[in-house]
C-alpha positions as CSV (number, residue, x, y, z in Angstrom):
1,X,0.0,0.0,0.0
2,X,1.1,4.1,-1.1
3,X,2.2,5.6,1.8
4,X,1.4,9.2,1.9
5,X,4.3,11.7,3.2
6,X,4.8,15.7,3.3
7,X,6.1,16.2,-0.1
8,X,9.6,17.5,0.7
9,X,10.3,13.9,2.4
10,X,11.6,12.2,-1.2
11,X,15.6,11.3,0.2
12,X,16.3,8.3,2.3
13,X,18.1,10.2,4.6
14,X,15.0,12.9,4.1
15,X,12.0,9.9,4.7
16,X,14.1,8.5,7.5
17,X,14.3,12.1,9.7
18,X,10.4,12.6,8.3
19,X,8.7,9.2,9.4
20,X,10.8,8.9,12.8
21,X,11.1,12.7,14.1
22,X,10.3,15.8,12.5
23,X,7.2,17.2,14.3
24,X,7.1,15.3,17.1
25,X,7.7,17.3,20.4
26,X,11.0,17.3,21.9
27,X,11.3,18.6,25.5
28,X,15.0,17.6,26.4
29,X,17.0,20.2,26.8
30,X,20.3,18.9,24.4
31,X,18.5,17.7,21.9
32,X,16.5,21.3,21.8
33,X,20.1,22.7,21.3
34,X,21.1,20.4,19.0
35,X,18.2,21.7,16.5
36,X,18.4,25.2,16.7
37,X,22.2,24.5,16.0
38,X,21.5,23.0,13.1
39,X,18.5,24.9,11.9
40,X,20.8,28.4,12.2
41,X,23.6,26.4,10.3
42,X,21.0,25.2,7.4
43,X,20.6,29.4,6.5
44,X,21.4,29.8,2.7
45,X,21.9,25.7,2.2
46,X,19.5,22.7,1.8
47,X,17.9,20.8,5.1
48,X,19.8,17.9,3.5
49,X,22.6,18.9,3.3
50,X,22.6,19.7,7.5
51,X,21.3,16.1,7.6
52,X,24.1,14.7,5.6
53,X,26.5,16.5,8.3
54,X,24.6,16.0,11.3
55,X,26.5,13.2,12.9
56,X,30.3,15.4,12.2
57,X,28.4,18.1,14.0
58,X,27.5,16.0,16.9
59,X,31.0,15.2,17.1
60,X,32.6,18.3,16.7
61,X,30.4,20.4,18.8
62,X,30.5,17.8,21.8
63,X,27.7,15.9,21.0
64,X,25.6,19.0,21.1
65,X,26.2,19.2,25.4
66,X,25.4,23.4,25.6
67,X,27.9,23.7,29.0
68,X,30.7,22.2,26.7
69,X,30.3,23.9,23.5
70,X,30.1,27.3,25.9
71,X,33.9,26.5,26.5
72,X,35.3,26.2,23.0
73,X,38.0,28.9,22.4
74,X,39.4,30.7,19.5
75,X,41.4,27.8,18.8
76,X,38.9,25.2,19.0
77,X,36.9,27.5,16.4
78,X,40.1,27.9,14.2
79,X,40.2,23.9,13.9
80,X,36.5,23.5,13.1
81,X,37.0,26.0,10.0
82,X,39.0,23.4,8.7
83,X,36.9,20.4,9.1
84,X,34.7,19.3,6.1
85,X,32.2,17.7,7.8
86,X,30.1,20.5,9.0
87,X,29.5,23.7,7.3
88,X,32.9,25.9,7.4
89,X,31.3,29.2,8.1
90,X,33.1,31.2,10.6
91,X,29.8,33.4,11.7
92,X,27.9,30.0,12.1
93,X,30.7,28.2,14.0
94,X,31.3,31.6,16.4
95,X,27.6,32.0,16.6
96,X,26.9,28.3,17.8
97,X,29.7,28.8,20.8
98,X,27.7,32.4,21.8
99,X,24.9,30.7,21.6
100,X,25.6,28.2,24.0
101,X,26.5,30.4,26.3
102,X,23.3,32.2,25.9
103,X,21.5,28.8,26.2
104,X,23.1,28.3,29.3
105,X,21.8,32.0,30.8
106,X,18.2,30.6,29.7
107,X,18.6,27.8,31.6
108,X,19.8,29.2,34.4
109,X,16.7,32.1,34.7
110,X,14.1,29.4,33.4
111,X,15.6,26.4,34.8
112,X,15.8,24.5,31.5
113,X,15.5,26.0,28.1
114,X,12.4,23.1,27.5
115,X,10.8,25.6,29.9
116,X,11.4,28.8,28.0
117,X,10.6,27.9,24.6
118,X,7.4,26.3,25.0
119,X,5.9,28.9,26.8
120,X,5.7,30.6,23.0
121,X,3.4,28.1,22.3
122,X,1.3,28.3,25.4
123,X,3.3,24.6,26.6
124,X,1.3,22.6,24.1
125,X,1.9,22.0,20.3
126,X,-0.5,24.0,17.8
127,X,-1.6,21.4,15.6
128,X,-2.5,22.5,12.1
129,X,-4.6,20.8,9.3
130,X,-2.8,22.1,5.6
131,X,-4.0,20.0,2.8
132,X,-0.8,20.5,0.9
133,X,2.4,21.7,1.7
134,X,2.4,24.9,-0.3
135,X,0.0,26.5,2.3
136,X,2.1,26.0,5.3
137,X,3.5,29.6,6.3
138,X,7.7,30.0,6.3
139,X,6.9,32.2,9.8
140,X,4.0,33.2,12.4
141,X,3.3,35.6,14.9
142,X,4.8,33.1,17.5
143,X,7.8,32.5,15.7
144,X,8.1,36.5,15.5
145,X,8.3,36.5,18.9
146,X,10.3,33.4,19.8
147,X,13.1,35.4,17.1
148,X,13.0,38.5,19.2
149,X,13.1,37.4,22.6
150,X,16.4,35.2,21.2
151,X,17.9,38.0,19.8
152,X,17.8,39.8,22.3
153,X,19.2,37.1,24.6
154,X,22.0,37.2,22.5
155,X,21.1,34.3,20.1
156,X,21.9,34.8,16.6
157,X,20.9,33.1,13.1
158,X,17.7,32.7,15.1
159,X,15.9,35.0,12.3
160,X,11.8,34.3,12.4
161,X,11.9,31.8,9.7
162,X,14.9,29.6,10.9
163,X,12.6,29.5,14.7
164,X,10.0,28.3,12.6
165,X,11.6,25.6,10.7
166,X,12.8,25.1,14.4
167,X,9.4,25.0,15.3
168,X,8.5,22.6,13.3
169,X,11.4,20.3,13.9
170,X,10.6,20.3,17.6
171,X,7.0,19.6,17.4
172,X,5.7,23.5,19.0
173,X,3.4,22.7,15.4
174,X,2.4,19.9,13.5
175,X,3.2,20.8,10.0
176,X,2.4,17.5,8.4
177,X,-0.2,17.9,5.7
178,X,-3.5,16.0,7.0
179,X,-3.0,13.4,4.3
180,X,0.6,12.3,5.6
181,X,0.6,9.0,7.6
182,X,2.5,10.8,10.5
183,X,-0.1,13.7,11.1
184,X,-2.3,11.5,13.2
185,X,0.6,9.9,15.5
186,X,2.7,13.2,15.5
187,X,-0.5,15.2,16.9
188,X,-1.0,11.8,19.5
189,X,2.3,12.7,21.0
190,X,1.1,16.4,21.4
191,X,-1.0,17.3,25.0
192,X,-4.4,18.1,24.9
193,X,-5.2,21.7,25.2
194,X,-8.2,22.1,27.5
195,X,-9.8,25.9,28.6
196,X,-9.7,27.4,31.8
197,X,-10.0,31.1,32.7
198,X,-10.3,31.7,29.2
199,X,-7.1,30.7,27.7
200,X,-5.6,27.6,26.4
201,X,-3.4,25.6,29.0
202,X,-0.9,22.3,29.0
203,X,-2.2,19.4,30.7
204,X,1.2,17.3,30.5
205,X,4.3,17.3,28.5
206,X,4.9,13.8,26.9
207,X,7.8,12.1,27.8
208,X,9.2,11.2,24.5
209,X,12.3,13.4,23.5
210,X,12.5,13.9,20.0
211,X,12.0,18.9,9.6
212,X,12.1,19.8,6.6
């Protein structure tokens, strides 16, 4: 039987990182830093070719561990610009160091970033219903937001459409088009949104930690 996927899902690598996580709500704090990493590093290049280098960024940035990566001196940056396995971009390879650091300060004030960042979503995933993929918006007033309140943390290559394609990667929406097979089991992983005091509220994170 056809399965039905979002249309930009057509690689193996692309089907693999489609049909096992993209969407579906992450809430641990490394793996949250692992994404917007690699969503700032994707600006001006393909979301395959990030995939492609995801596991030499794991290794070269410490396995994506914030408190570590918030250490890394000139000279640690230096060597990076030489290795082909992630994207040789001195702003991106500074940025992700300052970054950490400002993930850290987030942490700190919030107690974990998981804490922070969902609270631009009101704590539970906005689940959408597009019928095909063309409709789905490249940024929203929450990602607006989100880009604001990082940049002025510090954060950089966290424009409005990199948090969205963040976004989407950590499950704060469910982009899947209502025809792909995930849709149903991404927004099952989502909590329900029930009303009280006349605003939408979380009643539980899931405990499962896990684009375009």
């Amino acid at each position: 039987m056809k399965v039905t996927r979002c249309a930009w899902a057509r690689t193996p690598l692309g089907i693999a990182y489609h049909d096992a996580e993209w969407g579906v709500p992450v809430h641990d704090d490394r793996v949250l830093f692992e994404f917007l990493t690699l969503e700032g590093a994707q600006a001006g290049l393909s979301w395959e070719t990030i995939l492609n280098k995801r596991e030499a960024y794991r290794e070269a940035f410490a396995s994506f561990d914030p408190a570590a990566v918030a250490r890394f001196r000139p000279a640690r940056v230096e060597r990076l610009l030489l290795n082909p396995g992630i994207v040789r971009n001195r702003l991106k390879i500074e940025s992700t160091v300052g970054n950490a650091k400002a993930f850290l300060a987030v942490q700190k004030e919030f107690g974990s970033f998981d804490a922070y960042l969902w609270q631009f979503v009101g704590g539970a995933a906005k689940i959408n219903r597009w019928n095909n993929h063309s409709s789905i918006p490249t940024r929203t007033q929450e990602s607006d937001a989100l880009s604001k309140d990082l940049l002025k943390r510090g954060f950089k290559f966290v424009g409005t459409t990199i948090c969205y394609a963040f976004m989407q990667a950590v499950g704060m929406v469910n982009d899947h088009i209502v025809d792909c097979f995930r849709f149903t089991a991404v927004s099952a992983t989502a909590p329900r949104r029930r009303r009280a005091s006349g605003r939408a509220t979380m009643t539980q994170f899931p405990a499962r930690t896990q684009r375009k």
